[in-house]
N, C-alpha and C positions, 0 to 999 in steps of 0.2 A: 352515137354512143359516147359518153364522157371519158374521160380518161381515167378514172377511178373503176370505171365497169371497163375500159379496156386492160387494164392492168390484172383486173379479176377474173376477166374473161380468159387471160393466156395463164393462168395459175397464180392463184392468189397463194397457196399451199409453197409456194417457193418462198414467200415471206416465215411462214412459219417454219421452214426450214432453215431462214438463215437466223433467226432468234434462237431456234434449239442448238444449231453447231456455236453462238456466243455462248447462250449454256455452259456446252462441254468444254469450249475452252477455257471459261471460268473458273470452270469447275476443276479440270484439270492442273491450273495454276495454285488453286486453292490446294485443295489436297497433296499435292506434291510439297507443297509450303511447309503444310502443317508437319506431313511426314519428318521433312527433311529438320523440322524444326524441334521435334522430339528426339531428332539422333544424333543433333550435333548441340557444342554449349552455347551459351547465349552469344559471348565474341565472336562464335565463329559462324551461327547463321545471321549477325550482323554482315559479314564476310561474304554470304550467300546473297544478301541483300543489296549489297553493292554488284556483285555480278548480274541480278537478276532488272539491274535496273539499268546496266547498261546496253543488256539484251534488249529491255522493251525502249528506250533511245532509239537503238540498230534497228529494231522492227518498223519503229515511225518515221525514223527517215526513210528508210528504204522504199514503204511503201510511198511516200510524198514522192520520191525521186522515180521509181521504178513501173510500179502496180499501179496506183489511182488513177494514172490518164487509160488503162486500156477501158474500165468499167464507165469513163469520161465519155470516151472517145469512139470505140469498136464495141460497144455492147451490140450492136444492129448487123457488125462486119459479116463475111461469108467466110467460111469456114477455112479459105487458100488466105485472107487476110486477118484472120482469126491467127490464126498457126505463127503467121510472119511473125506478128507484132509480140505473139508468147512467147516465140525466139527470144528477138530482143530482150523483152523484156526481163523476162529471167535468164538471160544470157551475161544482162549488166551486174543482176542481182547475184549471180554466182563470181564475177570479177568481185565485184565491193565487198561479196563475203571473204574470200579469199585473201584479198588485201585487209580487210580488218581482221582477221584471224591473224594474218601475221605479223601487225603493230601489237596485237595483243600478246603474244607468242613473247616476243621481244621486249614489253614491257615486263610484262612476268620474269624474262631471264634478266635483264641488263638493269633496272630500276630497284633499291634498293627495298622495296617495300614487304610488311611482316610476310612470313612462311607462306601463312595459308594465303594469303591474301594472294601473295605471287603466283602459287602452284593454282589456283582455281583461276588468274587470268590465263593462264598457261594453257589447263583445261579448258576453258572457256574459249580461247582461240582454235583450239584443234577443232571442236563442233559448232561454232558459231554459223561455220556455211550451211551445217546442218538446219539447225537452229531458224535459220533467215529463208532457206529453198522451201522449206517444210509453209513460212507463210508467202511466201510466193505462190506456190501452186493453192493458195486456199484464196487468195486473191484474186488469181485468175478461173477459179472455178467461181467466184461471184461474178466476176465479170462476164462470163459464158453462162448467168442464170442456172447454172449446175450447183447450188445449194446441198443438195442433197450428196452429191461425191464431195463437198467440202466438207461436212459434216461425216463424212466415211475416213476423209482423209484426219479430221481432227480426233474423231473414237479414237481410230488405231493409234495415234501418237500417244493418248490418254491411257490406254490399255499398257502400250508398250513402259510408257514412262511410269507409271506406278509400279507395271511389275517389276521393274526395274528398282526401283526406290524400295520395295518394299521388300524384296530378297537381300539388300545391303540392310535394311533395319532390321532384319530377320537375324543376319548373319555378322549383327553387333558391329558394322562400320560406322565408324563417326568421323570420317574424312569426307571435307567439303569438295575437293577436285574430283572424289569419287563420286559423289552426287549430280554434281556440273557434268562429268561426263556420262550419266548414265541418262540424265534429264536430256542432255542435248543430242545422245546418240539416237532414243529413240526416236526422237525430230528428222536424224537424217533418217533412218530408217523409212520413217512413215512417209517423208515427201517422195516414194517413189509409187505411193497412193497414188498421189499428184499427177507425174511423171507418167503413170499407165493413164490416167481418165483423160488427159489431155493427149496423149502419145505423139508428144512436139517435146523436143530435145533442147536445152537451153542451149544456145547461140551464142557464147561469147562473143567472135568476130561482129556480132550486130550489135553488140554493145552502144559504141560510139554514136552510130547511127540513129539509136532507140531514143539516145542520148537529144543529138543533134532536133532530131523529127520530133521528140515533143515539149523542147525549149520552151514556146510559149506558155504551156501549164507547168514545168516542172521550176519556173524560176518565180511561179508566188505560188505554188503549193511547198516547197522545200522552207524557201523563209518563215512563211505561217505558220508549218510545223514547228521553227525554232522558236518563233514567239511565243507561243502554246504553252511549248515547254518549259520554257526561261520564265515565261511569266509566273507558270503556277507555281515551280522549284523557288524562284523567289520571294516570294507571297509567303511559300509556307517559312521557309527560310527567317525573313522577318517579322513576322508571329510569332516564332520560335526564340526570337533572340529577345522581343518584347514584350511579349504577355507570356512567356517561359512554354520548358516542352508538353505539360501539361495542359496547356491550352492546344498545342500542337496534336495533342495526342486525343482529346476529346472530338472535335473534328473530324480527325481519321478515323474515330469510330461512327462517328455520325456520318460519316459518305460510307463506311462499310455497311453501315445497317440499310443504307439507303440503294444498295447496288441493284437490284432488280430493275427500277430503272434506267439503269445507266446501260444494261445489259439488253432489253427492250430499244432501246436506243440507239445502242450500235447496231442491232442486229436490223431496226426498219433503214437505218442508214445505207448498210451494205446492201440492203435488199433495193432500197429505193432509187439510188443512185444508176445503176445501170436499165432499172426497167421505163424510170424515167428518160434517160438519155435514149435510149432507141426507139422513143415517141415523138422527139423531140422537135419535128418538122411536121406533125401532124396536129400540137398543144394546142388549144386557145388560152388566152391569158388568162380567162378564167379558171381554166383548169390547171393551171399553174395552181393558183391562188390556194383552190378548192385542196390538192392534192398536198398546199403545204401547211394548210390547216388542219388536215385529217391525222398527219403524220404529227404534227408537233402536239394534238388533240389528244391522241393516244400516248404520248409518253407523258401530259402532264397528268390526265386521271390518275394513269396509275402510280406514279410517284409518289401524289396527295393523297391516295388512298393506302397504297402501301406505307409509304411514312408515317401517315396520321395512326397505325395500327400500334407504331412502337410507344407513340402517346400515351397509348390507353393500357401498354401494358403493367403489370405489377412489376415495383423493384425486383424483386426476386428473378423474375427469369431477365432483365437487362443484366442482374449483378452476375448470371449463369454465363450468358452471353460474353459481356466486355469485364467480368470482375471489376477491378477498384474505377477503371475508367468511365465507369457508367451513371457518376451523378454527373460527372462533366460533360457527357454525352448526351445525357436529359434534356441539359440547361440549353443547350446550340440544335437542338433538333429543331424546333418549330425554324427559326430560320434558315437552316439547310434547308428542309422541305420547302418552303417559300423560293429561295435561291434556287434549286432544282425544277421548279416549275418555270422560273424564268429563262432557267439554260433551256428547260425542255421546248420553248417559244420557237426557240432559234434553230430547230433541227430540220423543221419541214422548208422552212425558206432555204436551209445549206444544202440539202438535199438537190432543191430548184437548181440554185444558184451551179451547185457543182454539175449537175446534169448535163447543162447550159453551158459549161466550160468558163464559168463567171468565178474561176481561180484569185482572179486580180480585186475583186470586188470583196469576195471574203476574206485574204489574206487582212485588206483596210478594217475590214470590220473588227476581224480577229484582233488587230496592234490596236485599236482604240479600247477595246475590252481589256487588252492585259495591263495597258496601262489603268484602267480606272480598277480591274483589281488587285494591282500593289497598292494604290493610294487608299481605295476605299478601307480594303482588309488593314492597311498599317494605321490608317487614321481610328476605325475602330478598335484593333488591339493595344491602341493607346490610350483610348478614351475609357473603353468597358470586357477590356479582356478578350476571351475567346468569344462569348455572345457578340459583342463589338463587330471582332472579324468576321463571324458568319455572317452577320445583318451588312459588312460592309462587301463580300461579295457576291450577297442574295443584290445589292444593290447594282452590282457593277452586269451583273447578268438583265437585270431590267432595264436598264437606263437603256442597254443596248439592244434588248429585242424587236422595241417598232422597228429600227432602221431595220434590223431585217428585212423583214416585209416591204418598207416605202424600197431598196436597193433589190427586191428581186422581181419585185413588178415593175420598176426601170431597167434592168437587165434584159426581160424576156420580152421586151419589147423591140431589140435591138436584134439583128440578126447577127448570127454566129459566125466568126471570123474563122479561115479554113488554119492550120495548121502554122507555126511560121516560115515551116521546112519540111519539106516533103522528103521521104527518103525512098528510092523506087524499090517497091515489091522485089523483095527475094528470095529464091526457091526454099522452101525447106526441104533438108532432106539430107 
């Protein structure tokens, strides 16, 4: 039996579960936006905007440092080394929330910065652990193939935090800290979802330890993530400074129109990653291949298909859509879809690759892409504007898709090195 029939054979329906739970948290992110965007003024959910992105920052490191080696590593464990390693891991993840709520806390008092700005860090420190625990346990219910309690865990947050939101827009608030704190409360609230499906207790004392024992993936999955981010942040950054915000701002609408894929994406990600890893002594290299084909197969259709639909539609409903920003949106669409099909290349080989524990191998991949997309996107926003930049990193996404593929058929050929540090099983309890 192949590995695509073994993967269907133990519930293929758990993929579909973890695309509906990116869904709702999409969707929950969205809606909260929009809400909180209607009850406060424009400076102040710029305000909101900076909060919100330092949360998603704290979510991707965290996961890099914390969450990604269990779904790596223990997707296959028994259920006494299951337990330990959730200790750990969100053991660390409740230390580093706690420690970044209180730089936060501290900046907001001691740091001169405007009103709101300060009092929503302030806020934003007090439920950050919320905020971070709530995706820990949706992490570790991917990694335990429980799709389905992560999506229970992510409703309820979505439930909580709208009602939430929506009783302050009800009841005429237009304070940002009140928002931050009612956004992030539900978050603690709902991670004790988490907390019952798993019924393992975060472990701080195993912190260190969690720390220690998965050094070998945590030190090129945490840098990868910095590059990631740095790249894109200054990509957009200098597009912004050289073909002005309006090209900045066309773009954004064209990856917003374009999200469905991108949603499709995470979601065969998180699905793929762990059902792969606990095959991973049984693969043949072909079925490496085959599985990262099929994966990266399905997020380009529908991308090109979805995409190509905003082509065809009448001005009228893009001007509905994005208002003034939608001739500029027009213009950069054909090659965002082109570039998105090239990102989508790359998903079924990372998938391999992280399964495989080939951290070291993507991080390389990842700095060679961030570098070619500041140069490419700056070289084109210089030459032809926002068009420019799309075309320059639809190109920086292609240039680097074969090695995909040539780096994870040399990966899986090699067998998997054991940990670089073993830490001994410790009771939970």
């Amino acid at each position: 039996m192949g590995l695509l029939a073994k993967v269907r054979s133990a519930g293929m329906t758990r993929g579909v579960w973890n695309i509906g739970d990116q869904l709702i948290s999409s969707a929950n992110n969205f809606l909260v936006q929009i809400v909180i965007a209607k009850s406060v003024s424009e400076d102040d959910f710029g305000t909101f905007a900076i909060v919100f992105s330092i949360f998603s920052v704290a979510t991707g490191f965290f996961r890099a440092l914390s969450t990604s080696p269990i779904g790596m590593r223990f997707a296959a464990a028994d259920d006494r080394e299951f337990g330990r390693v959730t200790a750990g891991s969100t053991g660390l993840t409740l230390v580093g929330s706690l420690l970044l709520g209180l730089v936060l806390v501290l900046a907001g008092l001691l740091v001169p910065f405007p009103t709101v700005l300060a009092h929503s860090l302030i806020a934003l420190g007090l439920i950050v652990p919320g905020l971070l625990m709530q995706d820990a346990w949706r992490q570790v219910l991917f990694a335990r193939l429980r799709p389905a309690a992560a999506c229970l865990l992510d409703a309820t947050w979505g439930v909580l935090q709208l009602t939430a939101v929506v009783v302050l827009f009800t009841a005429g608030v237009h304070s940002v800290p009140a928002y931050v704190l009612a956004w992030g409360g539900a978050a603690l609230a709902a991670s004790f979802v988490g907390l019952g499906a798993m019924r393992t207790r975060p472990r701080p004392g195993l912190a260190l330890g969690w720390l220690r024992e998965q050094f070998s993936l945590t030190r090129y999955l945490v840098p990868e993530y910095v590059l990631l981010q740095s790249g894109a942040q200054i990509a957009v950054l200098v597009v912004a400074g050289v073909a002005g915000t309006v090209a900045a701002g066309a773009l954004r609408g064209a990856n917003m129109l374009t999200v469905p894929a991108t949603i499709l994406s995470t979601g065969l990600m998180t699905f793929a990653i762990p059902e792969l890893a606990r095959r991973r002594d049984r693969t043949t290299r072909r079925g490496w291949s085959v599985a990262a084909l099929v994966i990266s197969g399905l997020i380009v259709v529908t991308g090109v298909v979805w995409g190509s639909l905003f082509l065809l539609l009448p001005d009228g409903v893009g001007l509905w859509l994005l208002g003034d920003s939608w001739a500029g949106t027009k213009e950069v669409l054909i090659p965002i879809i082109v570039g998105q099909a090239g990102s989508a290349l790359s998903v079924g080989p990372a998938a391999v690759l992280y399964a495989n524990e080939g951290a070291k191998v993507t991080m390389r991949l990842h700095a060679v892409y961030a570098v070619l997309l500041i140069g490419l996107s700056t070289a084109g926003a210089v030459l032809f504007g926002a068009v420019g930049t799309a075309w320059g990193m639809a190109g920086a996404f292609w240039l680097t898709a074969p090695w995909w593929y040539v780096a994870m058929v040399r990966h899986v050929r090699r067998p998997v090195a054991p940990p670089a540090e073993n830490v001994e099983p410790t009771p939970i309890g």
